[in-house]
N, C-alpha and C positions, 0 to 999 in steps of 0.2 A: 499488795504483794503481786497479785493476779497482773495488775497492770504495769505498774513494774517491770516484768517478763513480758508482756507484750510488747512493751518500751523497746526495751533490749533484744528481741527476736527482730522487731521490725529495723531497727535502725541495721543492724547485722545482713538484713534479706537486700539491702538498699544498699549499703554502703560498699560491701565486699566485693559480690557481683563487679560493680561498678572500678573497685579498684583493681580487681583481676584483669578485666577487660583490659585496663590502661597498662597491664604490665606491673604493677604498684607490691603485689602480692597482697597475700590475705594479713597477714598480719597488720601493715599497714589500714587497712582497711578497716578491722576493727579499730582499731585506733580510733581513726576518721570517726566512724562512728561513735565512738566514746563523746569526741568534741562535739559532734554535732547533738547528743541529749544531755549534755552536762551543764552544768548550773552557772556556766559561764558563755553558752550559746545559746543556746533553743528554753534551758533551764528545765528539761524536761523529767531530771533527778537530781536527786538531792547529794547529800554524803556518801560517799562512796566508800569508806573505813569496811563495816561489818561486809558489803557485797565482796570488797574486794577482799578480806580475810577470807571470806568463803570462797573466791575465785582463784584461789592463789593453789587449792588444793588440784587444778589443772594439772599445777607446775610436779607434785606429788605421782598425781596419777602418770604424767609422761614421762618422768624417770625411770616409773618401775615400768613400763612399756620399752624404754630404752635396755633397763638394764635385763629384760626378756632378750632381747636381742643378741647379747653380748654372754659365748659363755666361757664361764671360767678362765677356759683356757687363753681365748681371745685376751681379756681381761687382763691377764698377766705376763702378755705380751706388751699391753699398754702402759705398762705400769713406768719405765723410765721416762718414757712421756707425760704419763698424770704425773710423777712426783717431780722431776727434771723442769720441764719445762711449765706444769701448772705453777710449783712450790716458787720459782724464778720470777712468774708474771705477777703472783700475788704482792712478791716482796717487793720489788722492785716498783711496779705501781705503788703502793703502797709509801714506799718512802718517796717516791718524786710528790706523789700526791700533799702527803706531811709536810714536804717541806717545803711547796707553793704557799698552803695552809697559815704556815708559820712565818712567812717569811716576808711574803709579800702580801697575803690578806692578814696577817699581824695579828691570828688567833691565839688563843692558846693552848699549849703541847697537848693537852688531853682531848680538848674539840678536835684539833689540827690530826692527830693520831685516828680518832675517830673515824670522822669523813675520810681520811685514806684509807681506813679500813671497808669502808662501807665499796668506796668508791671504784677499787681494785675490782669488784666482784661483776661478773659481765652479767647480760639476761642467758640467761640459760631456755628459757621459752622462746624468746626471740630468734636465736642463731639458731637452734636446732630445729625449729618451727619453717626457718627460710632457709637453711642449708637442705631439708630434707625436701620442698615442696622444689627445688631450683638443682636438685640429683648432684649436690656439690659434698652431701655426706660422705658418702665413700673414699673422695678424694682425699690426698694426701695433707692438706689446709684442714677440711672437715674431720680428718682424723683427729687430728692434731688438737684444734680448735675444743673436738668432746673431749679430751683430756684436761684440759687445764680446764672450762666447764665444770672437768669433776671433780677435780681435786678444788678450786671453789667453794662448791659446793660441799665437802668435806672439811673446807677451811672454817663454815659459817659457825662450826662446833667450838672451836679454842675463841674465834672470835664472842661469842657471846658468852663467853666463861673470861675474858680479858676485859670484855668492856665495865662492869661494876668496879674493877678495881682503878679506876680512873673517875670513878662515880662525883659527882658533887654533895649528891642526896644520899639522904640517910636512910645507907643500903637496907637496915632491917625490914624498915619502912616498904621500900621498893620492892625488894624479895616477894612480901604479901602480897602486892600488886600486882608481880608477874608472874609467881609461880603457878598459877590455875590450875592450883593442883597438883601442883608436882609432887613424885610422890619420893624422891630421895633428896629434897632441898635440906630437910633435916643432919642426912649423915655425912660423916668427916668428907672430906675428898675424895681419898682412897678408896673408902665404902659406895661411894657414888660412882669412882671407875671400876669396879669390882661389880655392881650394879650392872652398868650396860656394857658391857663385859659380858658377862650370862647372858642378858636378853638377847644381845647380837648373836650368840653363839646359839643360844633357842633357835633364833629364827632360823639361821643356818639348819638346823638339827632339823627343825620342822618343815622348811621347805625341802630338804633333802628323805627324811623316811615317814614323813604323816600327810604329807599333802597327797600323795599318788593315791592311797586309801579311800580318803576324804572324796576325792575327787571324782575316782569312780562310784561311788555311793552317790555322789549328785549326779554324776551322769544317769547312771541307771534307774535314774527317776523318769528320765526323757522328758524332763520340763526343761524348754531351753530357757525361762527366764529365770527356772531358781538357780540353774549354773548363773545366771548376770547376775542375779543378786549374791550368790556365791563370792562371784568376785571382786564385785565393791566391800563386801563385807571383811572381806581379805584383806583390799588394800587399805582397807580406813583403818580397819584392828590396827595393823602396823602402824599407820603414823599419828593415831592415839597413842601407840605404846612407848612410839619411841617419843613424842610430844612431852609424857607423862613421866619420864627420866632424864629430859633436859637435852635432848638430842635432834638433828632433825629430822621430820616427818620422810623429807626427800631422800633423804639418805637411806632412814629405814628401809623405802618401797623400794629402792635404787637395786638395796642389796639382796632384799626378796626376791625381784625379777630374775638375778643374776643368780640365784638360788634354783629357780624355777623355769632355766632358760633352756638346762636341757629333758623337763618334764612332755610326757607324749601330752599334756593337757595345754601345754603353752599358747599353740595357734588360736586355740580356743579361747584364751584368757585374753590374747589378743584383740579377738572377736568381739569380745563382748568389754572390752573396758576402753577402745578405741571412742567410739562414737561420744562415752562422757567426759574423755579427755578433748577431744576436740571444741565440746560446748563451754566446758571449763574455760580452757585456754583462750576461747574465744570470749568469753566474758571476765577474763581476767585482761585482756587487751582493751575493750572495753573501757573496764573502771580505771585504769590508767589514762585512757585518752579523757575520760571525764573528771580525773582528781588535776585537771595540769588546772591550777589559778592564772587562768589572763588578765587579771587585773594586775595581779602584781607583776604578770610578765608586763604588762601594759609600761607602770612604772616605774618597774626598774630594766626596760630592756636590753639598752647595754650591757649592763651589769650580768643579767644572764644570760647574754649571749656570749659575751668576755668567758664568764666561767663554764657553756658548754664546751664551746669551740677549743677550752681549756681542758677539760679535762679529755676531750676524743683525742686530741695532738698529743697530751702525755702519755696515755695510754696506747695510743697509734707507734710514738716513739720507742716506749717498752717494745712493743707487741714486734714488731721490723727488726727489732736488734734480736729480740730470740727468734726470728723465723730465718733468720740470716745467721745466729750460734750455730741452732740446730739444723743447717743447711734445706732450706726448705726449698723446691727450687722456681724459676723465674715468678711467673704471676700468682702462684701459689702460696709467695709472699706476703702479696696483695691481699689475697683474698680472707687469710689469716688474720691478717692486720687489721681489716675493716667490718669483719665480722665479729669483734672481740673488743671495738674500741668505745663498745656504752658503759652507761649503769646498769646494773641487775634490777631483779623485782626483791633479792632476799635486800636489799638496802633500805626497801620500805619497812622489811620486818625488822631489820637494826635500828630505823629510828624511831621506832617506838617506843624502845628499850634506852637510847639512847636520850631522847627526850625527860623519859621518866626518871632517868638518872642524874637528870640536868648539865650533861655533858655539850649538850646541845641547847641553847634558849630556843624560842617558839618561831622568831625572825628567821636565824640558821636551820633551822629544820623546817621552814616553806623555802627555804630557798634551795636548800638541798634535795627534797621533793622536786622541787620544779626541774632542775638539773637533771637528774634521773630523771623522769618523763620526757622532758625533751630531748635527752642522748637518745633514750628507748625509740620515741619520736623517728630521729632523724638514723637510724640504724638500718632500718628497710633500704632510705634512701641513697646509705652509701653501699649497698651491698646491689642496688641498681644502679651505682654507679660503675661500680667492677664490672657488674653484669653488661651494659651498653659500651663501655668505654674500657677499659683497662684490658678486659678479658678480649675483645673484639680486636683491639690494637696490639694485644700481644700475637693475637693467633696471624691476623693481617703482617705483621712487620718477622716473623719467624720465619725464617728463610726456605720455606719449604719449597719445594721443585714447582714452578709455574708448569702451565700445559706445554709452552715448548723445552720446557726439559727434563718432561715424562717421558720416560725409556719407553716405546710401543714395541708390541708383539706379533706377530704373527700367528699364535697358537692361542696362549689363555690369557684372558685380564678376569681377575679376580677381584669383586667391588666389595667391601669390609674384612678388614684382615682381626679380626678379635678372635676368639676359642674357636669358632665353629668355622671361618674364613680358615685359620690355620691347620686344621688339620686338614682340608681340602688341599690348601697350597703345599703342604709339606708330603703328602703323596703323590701330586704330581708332580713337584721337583726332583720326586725320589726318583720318579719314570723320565727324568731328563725332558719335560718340559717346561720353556720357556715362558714365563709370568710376569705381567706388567699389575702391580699390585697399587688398588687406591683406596685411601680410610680417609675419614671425616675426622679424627679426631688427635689434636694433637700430641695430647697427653699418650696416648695407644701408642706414634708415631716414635717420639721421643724412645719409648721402651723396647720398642722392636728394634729401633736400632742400636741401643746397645747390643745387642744381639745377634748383630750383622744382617740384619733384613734389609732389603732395600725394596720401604714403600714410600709411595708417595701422596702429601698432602690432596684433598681435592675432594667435594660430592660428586659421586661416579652418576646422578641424576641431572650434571647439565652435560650436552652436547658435546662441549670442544672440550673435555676433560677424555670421553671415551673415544672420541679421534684420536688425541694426541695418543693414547693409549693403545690404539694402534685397532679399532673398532671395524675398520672399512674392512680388514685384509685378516681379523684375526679369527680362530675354528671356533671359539668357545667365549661362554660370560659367566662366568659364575657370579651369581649376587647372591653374596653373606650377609650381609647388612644387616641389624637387626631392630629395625624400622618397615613394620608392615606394612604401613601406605610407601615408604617410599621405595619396597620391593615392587609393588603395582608399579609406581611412577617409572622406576627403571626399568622395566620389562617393558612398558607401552613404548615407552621412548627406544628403548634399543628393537623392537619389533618394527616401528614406523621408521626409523633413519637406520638399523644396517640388518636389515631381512634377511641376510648370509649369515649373520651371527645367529648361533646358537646358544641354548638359554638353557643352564640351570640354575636350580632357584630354592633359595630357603623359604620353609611355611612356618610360620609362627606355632599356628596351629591347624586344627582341621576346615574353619572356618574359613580362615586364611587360602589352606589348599583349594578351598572350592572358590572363594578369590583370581586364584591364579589358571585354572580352570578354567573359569567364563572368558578370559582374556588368549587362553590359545597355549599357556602353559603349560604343558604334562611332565616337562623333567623336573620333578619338585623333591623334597625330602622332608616332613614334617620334623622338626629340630631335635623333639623327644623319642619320637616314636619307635629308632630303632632299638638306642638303650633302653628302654624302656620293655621294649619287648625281647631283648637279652636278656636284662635282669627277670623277668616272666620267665625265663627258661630257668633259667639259673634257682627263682623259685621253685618250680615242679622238679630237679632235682633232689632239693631238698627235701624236700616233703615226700621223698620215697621213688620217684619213678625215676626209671634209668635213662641214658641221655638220649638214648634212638626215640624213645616215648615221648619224651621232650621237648628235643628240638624239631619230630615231625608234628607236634602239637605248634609249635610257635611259627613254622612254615605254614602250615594250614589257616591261621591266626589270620598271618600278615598275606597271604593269598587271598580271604575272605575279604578283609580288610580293605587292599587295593582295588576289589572289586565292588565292594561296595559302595566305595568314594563316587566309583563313576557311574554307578548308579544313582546314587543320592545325589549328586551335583545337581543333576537336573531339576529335582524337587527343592532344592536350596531356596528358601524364599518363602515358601507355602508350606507356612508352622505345621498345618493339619493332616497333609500328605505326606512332607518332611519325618511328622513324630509318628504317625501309622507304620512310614515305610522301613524306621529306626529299629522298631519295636518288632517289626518279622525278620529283618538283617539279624538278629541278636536272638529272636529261637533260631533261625535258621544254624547261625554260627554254634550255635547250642547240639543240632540236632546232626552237624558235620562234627565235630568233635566228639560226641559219644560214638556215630558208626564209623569211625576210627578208631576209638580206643576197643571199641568191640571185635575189630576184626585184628586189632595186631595182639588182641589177647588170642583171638583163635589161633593164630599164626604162632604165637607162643609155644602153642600145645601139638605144632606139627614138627616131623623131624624129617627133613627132604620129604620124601615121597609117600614117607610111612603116615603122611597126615592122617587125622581120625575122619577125616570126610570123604578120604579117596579108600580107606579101609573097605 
């Protein structure tokens, strides 16, 4: 066992590394790795069934991590999308799949039915594994894309309550084989939806008034590993429970997260269940690169490559005609389409069930395996193909304003127009000046101008972009960007080529601001610091003091504050002087806000002249 895990840690320490380097992403890279200690390469493990049963609980854990994420309300904003457009991809694969199946591989309706069932279903590990590490989840594709993912995976439930009745074998037989327990195989139908029915509604009830309790009672232990064991113990309960009524595991944790997403304990559940989702996931990518049989890819390789390149084209075909229904718009298309056009990992859990039911002989189900792996396989690779090519040639060929037909200024160019660039620019326009605006991103571009902005494409960190922009002759630079090396990069470069331009400058954070600092910068704004120390005001109202108390508390705060920055910059570097000199900034700050609160209480108790000290 011991060795085993060392197998698999090593292969992981070697393989990943290696394929990040090359742009490949991690995903991929396990993979690689799988191939490279599997019993059809190096031979370095064996069957990979039971690791990967256990690997597969990754896929468990990242759901309820997602559906933390996601709350309620969110949720049921998605909801025409997971039913709409999931319910659509399922079916519709689904029968082109059938009736490849049936028609030209000449199976029969209940195998043919089957494999389209299985086949509809995408990796949900996969895509949401390379949409999030490649910041494509947010996007209007990656929206999209977790919807039909989840309804999916919501789908796996009628699916494996459809596939016995299509059975060869004799279902009683079967039943005792797979139920492991199940603990309402015995009752009618209805009593089995009536069943998980309650349970669901439990878990709701319980994430909602029993967990906040619980919760703090593990906190207020102050062991931070019995909260992590807390919450393994959490998510495994659920997807034993829901395992154990015929439901899926994924689904159960899905809906717990989504239960518990707007708990004050969430971040922390985060925290701590993150790191054994990623080992999961990452050994569950693994035993899939190590379950692909090259021998028989060996010998039948036309054969499976005819039926990969088969099933990504039909399901690519699907995927393009709903992302063009649902108007999704230009390469957004793309990226929909190629992110959605594999096998999943739950089609490994279908055929097992599908085998034992003899819907499938032992031949179609390596062959079917293999398909899935290989789609899984090659998913990375087209989602680096969007990435190098598709996305690169849309942004290149999209007509955005070249440097000579950027409008330059004489007064402001303003370099990233997102939240923090807009509110800058929309107060200076308000003062009637003139703005030569440039953002990086086209997607931003596209949105501003519905809206009647006019920016323009372009990284305001090369040269002839802030010429054109009008740099030689203009009073001011604002850089919003929110890219902290490349706030450095542009500040150096507009310091060294237009010395007349002046520089303000967004800071990430304090770190940042001492950053900009060493470099010659002083008109900066740390991006939280001012709301942050409003909303500070706004709390000492609340809590009792009136607003003069308050807001000259929050002035003295952010007066302390800027002076201390430039004090400390200088220490910036030198951990030891740095944390000494941190640590008297902070009584000091302590010892100025108590003899003010001291003296505006004396002042309190004065009325004009008749003070009790001039008495």
């Amino acid at each position: 066992m011991l060795e085993s895990a060392l197998i698999y840690l090593a292969a992981a320490i070697v393989a990943v590394p290696i394929a990040k380097r090359l742009g490949l992403g991690s995903v991929l890279g396990y993979l690689l790795a799988g191939i490279l200690i599997g019993p059809f390469l190096f031979g370095l493990v064996g069957d990979q069934t039971d690791t990967m049963h256990f690997a597969e609980f990754g896929v468990v854990m990242m759901l309820f991590l997602v559906g933390l994420e996601l709350h309620p309300s969110r949720l049921w904003k998605l909801r025409h999308s997971i039913i709409g457009l999931g319910g659509l991809q399922v079916t519709l694969s689904t029968l082109l799949i059938f009736a490849a199946c049936l028609y030209i591989l000449d199976l029969r309706w209940q195998t043919s039915m089957a494999i389209g069932l299985m086949l509809a279903l995408s990796s949900t590990a996969i895509v949401l594994q390379t949409l999030a590490e490649k910041g494509w989840i947010k996007q209007e594709a990656g929206q999209n894309a977790f919807s039909v993912l989840l309804f999916q995976d919501i789908a796996v439930i009628p699916i494996l309550a459809l596939l016995p009745l299509m059975a060869f074998a004799d279902l009683s037989a079967t039943a005792s084989d797979q139920s492991h327990g199940n603990w309402v195989e015995h009752f009618p139908v209805y009593g089995q939806v009536l069943i998980s029915v309650t349970v669901i509604a439990a878990i709701i009830l319980a994430g909602k008034y029993v967990s906040a309790p619980v919760f703090r009672y593990i906190a207020d232990t102050r062991l931070r590993e019995l909260f992590t064991v807390f919450a393994l113990f959490l998510v495994i309960t659920i997807a034993v429970l829901m395992q154990k009524i015929g439901l899926s595991p994924a689904l159960g944790t899905f809906l717990a997260g989504v239960v518990l997403a707007e708990s004050d304990f969430r971040h922390e559940l985060e925290a701590d269940i993150e790191p054994f989702k990623g080992l999961l996931l990452g050994l569950f990518f693994i035993t899939v690169g190590a379950s692909i049989d090259f021998q028989l890819f060996a010998e039948q390789f036309s054969s499976i490559i005819s039926l990969v390149i088969g099933l990504i084209v039909i399901k690519a075909i699907v995927l393009y005609f709903l992302a063009t229904l649902f108007k999704l718009p230009g390469k957004q298309k793309y990226l929909f389409t190629l992110a959605l056009a594999q096998g999943g990992e739950f089609a490994f859990v279908l055929l097992s069930l599908t085998t034992s039911l003899q819907i499938l002989d032992d031949t179609q189900t390596k062959f079917t395996t293999l398909v899935v792996a290989m789609s899984m396989l090659l998913s990375p690779l087209l989602l680096i193909f969007y990435d190098k090519v598709i996305d690169r040639k849309a942004t290149a060929d999209n007509a955005y304003e070249s440097s000579e037909e950027i409008e330059s200024t004489t007064q402001v160019i303003i370099a990233g127009y997102g939240r923090f660039g807009q509110i800058i620019g929309r107060l200076l326009a308000a003062q009637g000046y003139h703005l030569s605006i440039l953002d990086h991103s086209p997607s931003q571009i596209e949105l501003l101008k519905r809206f009647g902005n006019k920016v323009y494409y372009g990284d305001a960190s090369r040269q002839d972009l802030l010429e054109a922009a009008g740099a030689n002759e203009a009073r001011l630079l604002v850089i919003a960007i929110d890219d902290a090396d490349k706030i450095i990069e542009l500040s150096k470069l507009a310091q060294k080529h237009f010395p007349n331009l002046r520089i303000v400058a967004r800071a990430r954070d304090r770190r940042h601001a001492y950053e900009l600092m060493s470099i010659g910068v002083t008109a900066f704004k740390r991006e939280t610091f001012d709301s942050a120390l409003n909303l500070g005001i706004e709390a000492l109202k609340l809590l009792g003091n009136d607003d003069k108390t308050a807001e000259r508390a929050g002035t003295l705060f952010s007066d302390h504050d800027h002076e201390s920055m430039n004090l400390l910059a200088e220490l910036w570097g030198d951990d030891h002087s740095y944390g000494v000199a941190v640590k008297q900034r902070k009584e000091d700050l302590q010892l100025v806000l108590a003899k003010d609160k001291a003296e505006l209480a004396k002042l309190n108790t004065c009325h004009g002249e008749n003070c009790e000290e001039h008495n």
